[in-house]
C-alpha positions in Angstrom: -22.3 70.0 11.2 -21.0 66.4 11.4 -22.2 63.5 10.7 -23.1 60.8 14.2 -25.0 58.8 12.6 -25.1 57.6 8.8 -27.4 59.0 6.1 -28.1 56.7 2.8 -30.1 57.6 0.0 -31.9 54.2 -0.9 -34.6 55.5 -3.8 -36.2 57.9 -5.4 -38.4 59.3 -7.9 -39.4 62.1 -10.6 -42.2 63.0 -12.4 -41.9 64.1 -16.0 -41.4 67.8 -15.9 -43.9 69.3 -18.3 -44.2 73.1 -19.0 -44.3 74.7 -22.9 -42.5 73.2 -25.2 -43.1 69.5 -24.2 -45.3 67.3 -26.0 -47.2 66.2 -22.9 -48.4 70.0 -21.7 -51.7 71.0 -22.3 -51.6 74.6 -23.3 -54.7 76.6 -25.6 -54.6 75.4 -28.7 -53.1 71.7 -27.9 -55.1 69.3 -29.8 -56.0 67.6 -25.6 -57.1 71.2 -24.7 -60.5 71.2 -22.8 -60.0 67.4 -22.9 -57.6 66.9 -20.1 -55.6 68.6 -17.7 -52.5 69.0 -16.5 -51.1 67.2 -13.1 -51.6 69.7 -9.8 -49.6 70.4 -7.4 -51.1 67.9 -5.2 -50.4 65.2 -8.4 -46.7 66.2 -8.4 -46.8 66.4 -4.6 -48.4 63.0 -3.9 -46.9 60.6 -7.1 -43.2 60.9 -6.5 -43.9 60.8 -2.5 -45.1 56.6 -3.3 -42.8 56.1 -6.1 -39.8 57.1 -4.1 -41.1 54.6 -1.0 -41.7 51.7 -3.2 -38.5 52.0 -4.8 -36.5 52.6 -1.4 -38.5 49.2 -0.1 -39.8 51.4 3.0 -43.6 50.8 3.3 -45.8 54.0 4.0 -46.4 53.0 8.1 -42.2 52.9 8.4 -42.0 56.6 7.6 -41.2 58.4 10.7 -41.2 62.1 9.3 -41.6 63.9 6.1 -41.1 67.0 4.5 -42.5 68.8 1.7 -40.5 72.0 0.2 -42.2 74.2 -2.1 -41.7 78.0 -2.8 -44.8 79.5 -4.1 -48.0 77.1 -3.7 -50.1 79.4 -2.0 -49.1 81.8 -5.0 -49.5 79.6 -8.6 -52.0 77.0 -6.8 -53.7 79.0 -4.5 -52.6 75.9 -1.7 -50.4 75.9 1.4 -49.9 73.4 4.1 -48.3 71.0 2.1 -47.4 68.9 5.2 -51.2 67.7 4.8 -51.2 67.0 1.1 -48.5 65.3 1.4 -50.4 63.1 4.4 -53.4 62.2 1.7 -51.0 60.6 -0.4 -51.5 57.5 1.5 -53.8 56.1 4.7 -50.8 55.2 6.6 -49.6 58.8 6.2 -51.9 60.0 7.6 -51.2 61.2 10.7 -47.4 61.1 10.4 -45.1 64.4 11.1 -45.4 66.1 8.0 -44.3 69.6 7.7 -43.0 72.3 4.7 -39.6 73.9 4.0 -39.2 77.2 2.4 -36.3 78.5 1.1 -36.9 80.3 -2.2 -35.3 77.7 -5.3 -32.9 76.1 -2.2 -36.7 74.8 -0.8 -35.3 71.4 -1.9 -32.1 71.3 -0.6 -33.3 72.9 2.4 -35.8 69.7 2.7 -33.6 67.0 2.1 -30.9 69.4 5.0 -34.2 68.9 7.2 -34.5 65.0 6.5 -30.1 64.5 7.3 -30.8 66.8 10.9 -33.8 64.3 11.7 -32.2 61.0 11.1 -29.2 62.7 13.7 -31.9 63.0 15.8 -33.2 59.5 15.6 -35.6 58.9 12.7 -34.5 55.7 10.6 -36.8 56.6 7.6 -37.5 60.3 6.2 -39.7 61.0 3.6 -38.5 64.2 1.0 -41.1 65.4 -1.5 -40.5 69.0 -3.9 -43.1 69.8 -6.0 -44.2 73.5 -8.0 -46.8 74.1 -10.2 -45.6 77.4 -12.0 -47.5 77.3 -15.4 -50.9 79.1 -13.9 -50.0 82.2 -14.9 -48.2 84.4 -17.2 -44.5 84.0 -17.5 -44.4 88.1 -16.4 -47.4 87.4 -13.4 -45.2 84.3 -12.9 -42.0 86.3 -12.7 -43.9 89.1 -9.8 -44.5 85.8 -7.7 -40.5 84.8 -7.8 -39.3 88.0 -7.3 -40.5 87.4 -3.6 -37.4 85.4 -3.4 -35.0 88.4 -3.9 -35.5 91.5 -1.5 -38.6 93.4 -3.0 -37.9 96.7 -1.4 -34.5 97.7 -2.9 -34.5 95.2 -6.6 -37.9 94.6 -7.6 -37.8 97.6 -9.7 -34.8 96.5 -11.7 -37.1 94.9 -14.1 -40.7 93.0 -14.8 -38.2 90.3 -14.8 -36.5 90.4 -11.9 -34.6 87.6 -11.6 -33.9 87.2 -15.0 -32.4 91.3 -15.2 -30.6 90.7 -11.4 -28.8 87.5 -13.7 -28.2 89.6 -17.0 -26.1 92.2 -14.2 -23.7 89.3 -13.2 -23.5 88.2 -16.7 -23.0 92.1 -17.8 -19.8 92.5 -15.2 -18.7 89.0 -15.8 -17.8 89.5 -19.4 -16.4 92.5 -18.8 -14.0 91.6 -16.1 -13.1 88.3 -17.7 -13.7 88.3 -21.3 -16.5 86.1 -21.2 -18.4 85.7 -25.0 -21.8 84.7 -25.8 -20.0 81.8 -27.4 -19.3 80.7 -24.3 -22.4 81.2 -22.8 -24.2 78.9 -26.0 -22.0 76.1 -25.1 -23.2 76.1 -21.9 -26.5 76.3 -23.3 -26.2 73.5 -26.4 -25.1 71.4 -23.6 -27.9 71.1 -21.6 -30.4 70.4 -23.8 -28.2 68.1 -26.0 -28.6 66.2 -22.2 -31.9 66.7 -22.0 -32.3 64.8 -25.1 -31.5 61.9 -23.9 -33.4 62.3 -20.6 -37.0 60.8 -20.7 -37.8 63.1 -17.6 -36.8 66.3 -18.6 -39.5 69.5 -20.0 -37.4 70.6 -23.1 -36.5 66.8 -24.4 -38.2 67.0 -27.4 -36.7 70.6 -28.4 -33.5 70.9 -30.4 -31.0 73.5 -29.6 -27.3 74.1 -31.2 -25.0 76.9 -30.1 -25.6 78.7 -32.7 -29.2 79.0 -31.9 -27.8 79.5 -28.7 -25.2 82.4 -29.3 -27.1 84.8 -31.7 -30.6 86.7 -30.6 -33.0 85.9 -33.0 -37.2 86.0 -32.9 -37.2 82.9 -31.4 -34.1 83.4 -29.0 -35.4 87.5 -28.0 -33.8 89.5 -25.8 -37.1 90.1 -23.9 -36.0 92.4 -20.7 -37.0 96.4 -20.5 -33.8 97.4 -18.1 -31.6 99.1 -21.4 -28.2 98.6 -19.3 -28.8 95.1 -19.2 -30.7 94.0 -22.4 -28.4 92.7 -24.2 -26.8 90.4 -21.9 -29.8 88.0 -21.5 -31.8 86.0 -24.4 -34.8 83.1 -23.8 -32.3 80.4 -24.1 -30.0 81.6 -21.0 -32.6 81.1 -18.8 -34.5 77.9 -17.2 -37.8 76.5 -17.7 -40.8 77.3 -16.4 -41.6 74.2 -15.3 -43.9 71.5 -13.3 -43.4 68.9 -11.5 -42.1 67.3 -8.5 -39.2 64.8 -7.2 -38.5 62.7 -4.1 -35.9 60.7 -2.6 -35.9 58.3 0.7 -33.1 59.3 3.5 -32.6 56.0 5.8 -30.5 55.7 8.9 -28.1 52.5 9.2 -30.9 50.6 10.8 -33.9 52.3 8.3 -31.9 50.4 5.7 -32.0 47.3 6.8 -35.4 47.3 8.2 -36.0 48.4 4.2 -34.1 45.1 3.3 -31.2 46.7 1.4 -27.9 46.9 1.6 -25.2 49.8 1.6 -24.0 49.3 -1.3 -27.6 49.8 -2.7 -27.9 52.7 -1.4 -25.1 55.7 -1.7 -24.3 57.9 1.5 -23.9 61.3 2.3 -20.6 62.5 3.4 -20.8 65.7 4.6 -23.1 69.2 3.7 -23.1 73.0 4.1 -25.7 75.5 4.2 -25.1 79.3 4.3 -27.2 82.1 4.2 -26.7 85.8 2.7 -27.8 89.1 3.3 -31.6 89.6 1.4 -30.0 92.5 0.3 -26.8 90.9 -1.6 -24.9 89.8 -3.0 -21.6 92.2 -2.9 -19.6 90.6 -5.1 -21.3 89.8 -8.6 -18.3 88.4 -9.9 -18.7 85.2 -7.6 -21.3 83.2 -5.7 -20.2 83.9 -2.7 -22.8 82.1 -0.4 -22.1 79.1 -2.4 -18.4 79.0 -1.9 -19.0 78.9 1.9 -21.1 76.2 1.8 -18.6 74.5 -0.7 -16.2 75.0 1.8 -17.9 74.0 4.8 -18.6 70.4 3.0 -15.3 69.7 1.6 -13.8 70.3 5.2 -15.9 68.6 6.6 -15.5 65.4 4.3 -12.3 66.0 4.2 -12.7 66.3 0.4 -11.3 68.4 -2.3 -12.6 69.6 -5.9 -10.4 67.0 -7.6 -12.0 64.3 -5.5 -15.3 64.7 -7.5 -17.0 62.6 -10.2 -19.5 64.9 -11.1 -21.7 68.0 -10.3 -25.0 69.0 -10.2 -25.3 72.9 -10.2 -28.1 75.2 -9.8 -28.2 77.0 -13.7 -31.4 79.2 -13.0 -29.2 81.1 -16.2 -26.6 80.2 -18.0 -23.9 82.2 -16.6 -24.8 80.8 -13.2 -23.4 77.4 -14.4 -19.7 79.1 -14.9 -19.6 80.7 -11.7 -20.9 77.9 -9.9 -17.9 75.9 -11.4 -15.4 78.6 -9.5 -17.7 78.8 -6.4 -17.5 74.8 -6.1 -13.5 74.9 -6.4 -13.5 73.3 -10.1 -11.3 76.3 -11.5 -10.2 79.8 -10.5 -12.3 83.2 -10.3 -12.4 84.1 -13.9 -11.8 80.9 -15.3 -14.7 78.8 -15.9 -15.0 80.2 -19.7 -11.5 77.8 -20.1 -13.5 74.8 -18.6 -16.3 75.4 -20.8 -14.7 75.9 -24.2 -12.7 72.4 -23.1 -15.8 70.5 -22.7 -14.3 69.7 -19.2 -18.1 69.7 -17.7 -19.3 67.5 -20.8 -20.9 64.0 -19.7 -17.5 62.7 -21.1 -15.6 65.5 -19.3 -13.5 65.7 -16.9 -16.1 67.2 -14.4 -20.0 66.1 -15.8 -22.2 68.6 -15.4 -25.9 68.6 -14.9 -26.3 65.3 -17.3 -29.8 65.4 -17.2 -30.0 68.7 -18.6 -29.8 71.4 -15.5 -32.2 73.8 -14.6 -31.7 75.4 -18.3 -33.3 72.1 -20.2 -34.7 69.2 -18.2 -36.6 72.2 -16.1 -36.8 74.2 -13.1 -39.8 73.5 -10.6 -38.5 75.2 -8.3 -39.8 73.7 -5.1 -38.5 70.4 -6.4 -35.0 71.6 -8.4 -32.8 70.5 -4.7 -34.2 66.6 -4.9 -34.3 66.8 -8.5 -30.2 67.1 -7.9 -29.8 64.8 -5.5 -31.9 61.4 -6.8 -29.7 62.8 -10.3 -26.9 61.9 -8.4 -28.0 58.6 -7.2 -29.3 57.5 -10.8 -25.4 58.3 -11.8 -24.1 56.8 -9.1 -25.7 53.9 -9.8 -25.9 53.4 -13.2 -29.5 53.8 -14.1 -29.5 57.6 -16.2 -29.6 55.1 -19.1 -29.4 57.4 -22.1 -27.3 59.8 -20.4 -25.1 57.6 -18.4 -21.7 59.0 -17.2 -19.4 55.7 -18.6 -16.9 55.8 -16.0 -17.5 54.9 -12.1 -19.2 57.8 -10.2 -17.3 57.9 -6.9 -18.3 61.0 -5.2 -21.1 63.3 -6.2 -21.8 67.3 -5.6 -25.1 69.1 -5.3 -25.0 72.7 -5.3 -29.1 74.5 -5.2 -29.3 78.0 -4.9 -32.0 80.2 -3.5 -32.7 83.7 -4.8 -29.2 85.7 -6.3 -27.3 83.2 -3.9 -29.0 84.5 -0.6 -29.3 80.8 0.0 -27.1 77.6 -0.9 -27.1 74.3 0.4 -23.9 72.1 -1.0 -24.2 68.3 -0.4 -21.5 66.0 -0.7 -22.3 62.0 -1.4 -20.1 59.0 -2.2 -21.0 55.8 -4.0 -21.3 52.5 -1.1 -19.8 50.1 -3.9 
């Protein structure tokens, strides 16, 4: 769809994301345990929501709608209707038009999709909020509840793990039809959570990780699924976190931003998007993303873009091989040919195509309600110059968000360009 009126993205915030691993998680056994508890989802719902606002200079009252995306709250929270949590966070919120998105780990960019379409419509100041709480349950109970994002009838039985096994199968035909090596897998890997390191937000920041680690199976690094054909092609480090947490960012129209006090070139626009939807039953092609590439192509048209017009990327890694063919799907090398950009340390910070900076899905976590803001305020902190520790050094021009729901069933692609 185009664009007839502007979109900015004037602020935005995260919470830490906090799961195993990171020092500020409560788990049995921590030292805090029985002494404190974890945020809720209505903490990493609610926090982000009034960070985002103050920092976008738009007072609670100016908000003229809001949405809320989430996957599985009803599920790992035992809450729904997160329009009306989201109307607690503040008196004059209450009352506002507050409503949920759902689209399995594209929730987010589904949201922030729904906050572009009402600022078209007239609304000068929207409101985004994802938030997931997935760290109630076991990581295999936890698994069952996200395997309602791929279609249960015909690939639930592919593994306890579901996603996990349906991502092992693409990596499986991958290397076989390309050559691709675990090597290349571990750079992808190291990568991340070298970012991570340097990223205050992110769950794994405190954990060290080399490719090594990275490339060989070890007790630490299991392979962990049942599924015997596909085993091997999947350890703990390939995958994402199970995280918490939540993420917002502040949508403004032309005259939202100046009612906010800012100027354009605080803010950074959007230039175009695309959103496409695949068969529940796909994908038929595990060789590619295939959903993704529409939507890629649908927002480079209609900016009027190409792959070599972007600065930097941030890509939905729910595994590790999902970061190489979201780098063909997204036009940044050839079917096949990822494993070239990777071994180049082309999608480096200081490559020629930054990837993920903060750390991905793979390191700085994956709520998954929250992953599609989590990409876009990433892109704003780049853009303009406050990732600190992780700072791209040259000039971020043009930005790309790719999020992906289920085995690509869902993809929303956002293009935005710095207002310098």
């Amino acid at each position: 769809m185009k664009l007839t009126r502007k979109v900015y993205l004037a602020g935005g915030a995260h919470t830490p994301f906090l799961g195993k691993f990171h020092p500020d998680f409560v788990w049995k056994g921590h030292p805090d345990s029985g002494k404190r508890e974890n945020p809720s989802l209505e903490d990493y719902t609610r926090k982000p929501a009034l960070e985002a606002l103050a920092e976008a200079g738009v007072a609670p009252r100016d908000v003229d709608k809001g949405y809320v995306w989430n996957f599985a709250g009803e599920l790992f929270s035992q809450q729904g209707h997160l329009g009306a949590v989201l109307a607690s966070a503040h008196p004059d919120l209450d009352g506002k038009p507050l409503s949920r998105v759902e689209g399995a780990c594209a929730s987010g960019g589904l949201a922030v999709l729904a906050g572009v379409d009402a600022i078209q419509a007239g609304a000068d100041a929207v409101l985004v909020v994802g938030s997931e709480v997935q760290t109630t349950v076991s990581a295999k109970q936890g698994a069952e509840y996200l395997a309602r994002a791929a279609h249960w009838k015909s690939q639930r039985s592919i593994d306890p793990f579901t996603f996990p096994c349906l991502f092992a199968r693409r990596a499986k035909v991958y290397k076989e039809a390309f050559g691709l090596e675990d090597a290349d897998i571990a750079k992808v890997v190291a990568k991340a959570y070298a970012n991570a390191a340097k990223n205050p937000f992110a769950h794994m920041r405190a954990y060290r990780m080399t490719e090594e680690m990275a490339r060989e199976a070890s007790d630490k690094n299991p392979f962990f699924l049942e599924n015997a054909e596909y085993k091997q092609h999947l350890k703990v480090s390939d995958c994402s976190q199970v995280s918490d947490g939540g993420s917002a960012v502040v949508l403004l129209s032309e005259a939202g931003l100046k009612k906010a006090g800012k100027q354009p070139r605080d803010a950074i626009s959007l230039l175009s998007y695309g959103h496409a939807t695949g068969k529940i039953e796909g994908p038929s092609d595990l060789l590619e993303l295939e959903t993704t590439k529409r939507a890629a192509k649908t927002a480079y048209e209609q900016a009027g873009l190409a792959p070599r017009d972007v600065s930097m990327a941030e890509v939905h890694d729910c595994f590790a091989i999902c970061e190489l063919l979201m780098l063909e799907a997204l036009g940044f090398c050839e079917k096949g040919e990822a494993k070239k950009l990777v071994r180049a340390g082309e999608n480096r910070i200081d490559g020629k195509i930054p990837v993920n900076t903060g750390g991905g899905l793979l390191a700085f976590g994956h709520p998954v309600g929250a992953t599609g803001v989590k990409q876009t305020y990433e892109i704003f902190r780049q853009m303009k110059r406050r990732a600190a520790g992780y700072q791209i050094a040259s000039p971020v021009r043009v930005g790309i968000a790719a999020n992906m729901g289920g085995d690509d069933r869902t993809s929303v692609v956002t293009l935005w360009r710095n207002v310098e």
